[in-house]
C-alpha positions, 0 to 999 in steps of 0.5 A: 500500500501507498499513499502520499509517497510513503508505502505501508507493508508487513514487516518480515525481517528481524533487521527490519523489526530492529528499525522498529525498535529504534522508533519506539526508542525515539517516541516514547524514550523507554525501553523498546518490546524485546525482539523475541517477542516481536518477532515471535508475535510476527510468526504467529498470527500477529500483524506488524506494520511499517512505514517506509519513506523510500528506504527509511522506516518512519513509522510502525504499527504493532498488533497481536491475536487476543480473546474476549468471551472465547471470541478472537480480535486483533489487540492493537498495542502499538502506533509510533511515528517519526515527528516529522512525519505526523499530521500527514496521514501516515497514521490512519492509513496503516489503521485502514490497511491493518483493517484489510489484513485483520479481515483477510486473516479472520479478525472480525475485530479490533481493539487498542487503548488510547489516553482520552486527554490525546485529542489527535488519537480521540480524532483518528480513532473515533471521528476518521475510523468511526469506531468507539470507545467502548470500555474506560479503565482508569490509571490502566497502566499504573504509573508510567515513566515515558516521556509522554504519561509520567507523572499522571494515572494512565486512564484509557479508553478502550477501542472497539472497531469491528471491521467486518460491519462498520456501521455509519456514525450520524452527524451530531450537532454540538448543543451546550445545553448537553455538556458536562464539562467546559473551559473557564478563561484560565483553562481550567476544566470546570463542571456545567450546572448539567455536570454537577446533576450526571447522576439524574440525567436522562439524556442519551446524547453528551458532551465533554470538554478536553484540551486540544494540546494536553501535552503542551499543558502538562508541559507548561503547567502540569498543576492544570494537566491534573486537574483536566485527568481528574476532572475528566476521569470521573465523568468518564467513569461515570458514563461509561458506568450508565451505558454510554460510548464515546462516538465521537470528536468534534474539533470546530467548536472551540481554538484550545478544545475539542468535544467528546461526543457520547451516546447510549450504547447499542448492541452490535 
């Protein structure tokens, strides 16, 4: 496969799986997965992706056979890409091409996790693939010491993308009077009157706030990075808790936010 220049294939070599190792060095500043693993996930039904800019690999997508209630999916563990090469597509057309071995291979489904403070992820994953979110786990990980999640509990939310019947996400329209969580003139999250009152509400339509540049937050004011994860963490917690999926994310509303869209949950 490829777009934009870049082309897209499965890795098939351990000199290759070692260029892989070099990217999640350079992306997350830890410690890359062992090669035996890799290469052993590569040889028994997982899918692993690279992204090559002529002969230079620029980016990989990692994913491994998992099961739920006795039913297989593809676990999406890992999405890295060179900072160069962000914003430029890279990313989701590996999603799109992974889908196409995930079916071919017999997947009828697959999950990975995401910060749900990452807006550009929540934008990729929810809004351009149309899956949703589907299961939230607070400080899923534990603590963390990676550049991009020390310091702060590792909520996630779990993706669900189920790649042989996707269906057709409606268009929503942003209504203030459904939100429950907005920005005052310092940036701070802050819980609407319809926030405050979750626990009585009948709506099955909402709305949540979340900064757009939340590591550029955590950079410049890590005081203010926890309150947006505690803040929006138990509204999360809560949601999911009465049934509701996220479904989307809308970036036009405002220039520092975008808005999570959740619904009612419906059986697939």
């Amino acid at each position: 496969m490829v777009r934009n220049n870049i082309e897209i294939r499965s890795l098939t070599t351990i000199e290759e799986l070692k260029q892989m190792q070099a990217i999640e060095s350079l992306v997350w500043k830890m410690d890359p997965i062992p090669l035996h693993h890799t290469y052993t996930t590569m040889k028994n039904g997982g899918i692993i992706l690279g992204a090559f800019d002529a002969h230079k690999m620029i980016g990989f997508l990692y994913s491994f056979p998992g099961f739920k209630k006795r039913k297989i999916h593809l676990c999406s563990h890992m999405l890295g890409i060179l900072p160069e090469y962000r914003m430029s597509g890279v990313g989701e057309a590996m999603k799109l091409y992974q889908a196409e071995l995930a079916k071919e291979q017999g997947y009828p489904m697959i999950t990975w996790t995401f910060d749900p403070l990452e807006s550009r992820n929540a934008y990729l994953n929810i809004h351009k693939l149309e899956a949703v979110g589907a299961v939230y786990q607070a400080n899923y990980y534990g603590s963390m010491d990676d550049e991009l999640n020390k310091g702060l509990p590792s909520d996630r939310i779990q993706i669900e993308w189920h790649v042989n019947h996707q269906k057709k996400r409606p268009d929503y329209a942003f209504d203030a009077t459904k939100l429950l969580l907005d920005i005052n003139e310092a940036q701070q999250p802050i819980l609407t009157e319809v926030g405050q009152a979750l626990d009585e509400i009948s709506e099955d339509l909402l709305f949540i706030a979340i900064p757009k540049e939340f590591q550029t937050i955590k950079q410049n004011d890590f005081e203010l990075a926890k309150a947006w994860r505690s803040k929006t963490s138990i509204l999360f917690e809560k949601l999911f808790e009465l049934g509701f999926i996220a479904t989307d994310l809308m970036t036009n509303q405002h220039e520092l936010i975008s808005y999570y869209v959740f619904t009612k949950s419906m059986e697939e």
